[in-house]
C-alpha positions in Angstrom: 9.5 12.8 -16.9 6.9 10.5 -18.5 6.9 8.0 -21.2 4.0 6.9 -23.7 3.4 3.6 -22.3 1.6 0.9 -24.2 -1.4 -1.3 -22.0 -3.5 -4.1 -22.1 -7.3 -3.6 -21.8 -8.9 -6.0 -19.2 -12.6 -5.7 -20.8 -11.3 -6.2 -24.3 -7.7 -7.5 -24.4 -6.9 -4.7 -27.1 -3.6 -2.7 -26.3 -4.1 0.9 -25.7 -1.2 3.7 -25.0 -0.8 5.6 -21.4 0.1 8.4 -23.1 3.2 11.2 -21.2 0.1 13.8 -21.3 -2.0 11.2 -19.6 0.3 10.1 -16.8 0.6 13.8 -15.6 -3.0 14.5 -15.7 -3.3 11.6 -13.6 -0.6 12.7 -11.0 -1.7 16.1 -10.8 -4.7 14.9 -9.6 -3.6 12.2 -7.3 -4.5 9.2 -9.1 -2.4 6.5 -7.8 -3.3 3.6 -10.8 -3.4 3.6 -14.4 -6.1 2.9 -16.3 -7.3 -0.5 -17.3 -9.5 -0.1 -19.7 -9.1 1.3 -23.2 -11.2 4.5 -23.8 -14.1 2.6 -25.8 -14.0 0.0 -22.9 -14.5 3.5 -20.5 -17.3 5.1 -22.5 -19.4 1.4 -22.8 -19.2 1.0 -18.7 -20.2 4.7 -18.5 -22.8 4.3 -21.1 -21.9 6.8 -23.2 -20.8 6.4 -27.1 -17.5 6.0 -27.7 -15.0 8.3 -30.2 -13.9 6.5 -32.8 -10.3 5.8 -32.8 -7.9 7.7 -33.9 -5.5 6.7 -36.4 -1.5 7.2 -35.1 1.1 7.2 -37.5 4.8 6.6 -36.7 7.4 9.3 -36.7 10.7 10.1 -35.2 11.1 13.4 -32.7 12.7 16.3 -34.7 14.4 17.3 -31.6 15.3 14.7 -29.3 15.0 11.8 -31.9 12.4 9.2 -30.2 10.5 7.1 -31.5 7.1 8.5 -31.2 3.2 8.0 -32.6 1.1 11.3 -34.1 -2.5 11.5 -35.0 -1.5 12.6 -39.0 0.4 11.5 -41.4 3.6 13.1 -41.7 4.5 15.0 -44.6 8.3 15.9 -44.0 8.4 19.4 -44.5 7.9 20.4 -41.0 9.2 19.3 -37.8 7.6 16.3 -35.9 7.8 16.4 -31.9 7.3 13.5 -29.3 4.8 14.7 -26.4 7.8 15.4 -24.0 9.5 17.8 -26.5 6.0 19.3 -27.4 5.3 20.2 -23.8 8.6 21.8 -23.5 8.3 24.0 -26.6 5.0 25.5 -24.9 6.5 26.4 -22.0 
């Protein structure tokens, strides 16, 4: 099972997250090594504009009770999942 994990862009220096969804898209496929640069790091070497960045907001798993980041703001009236409890809920 994967963790978000949090890394260090080596263009840039700017911390970027490895995220759970990430790390299996990258086993599935073989790829032995994370990634060292941060995706606006990616897109500049590839020569292609960059997305903006997203803001994450902090929030707590409704299931399993992690710590976990989301790209909106919670409002509290439904139920917040970390990536691991989100892929299990599709399955």
């Amino acid at each position: 099972m994967y963790t978000d994990k949090t890394l260090v862009c080596k263009d840039c220096g700017k911390e970027f997250v490895f995220t759970a969804g990430e790390q299996e898209f990258y086993a599935e496929r073989g790829f032995e090594n994370e990634p060292q640069r941060c995706r606006a790091c990616r897109a500049a070497r590839k020569g292609v504009a960059a997305r903006p960045e997203r803001t994450m907001y902090d929030a707590v798993c409704s299931e399993c009770g992690a710590p976990c980041k989301v790209p909106f703001q919670p409002s509290g009236d439904r139920p917040i999942y970390c990536s691991n409890c989100f892929a299990n809920r599709r399955r």
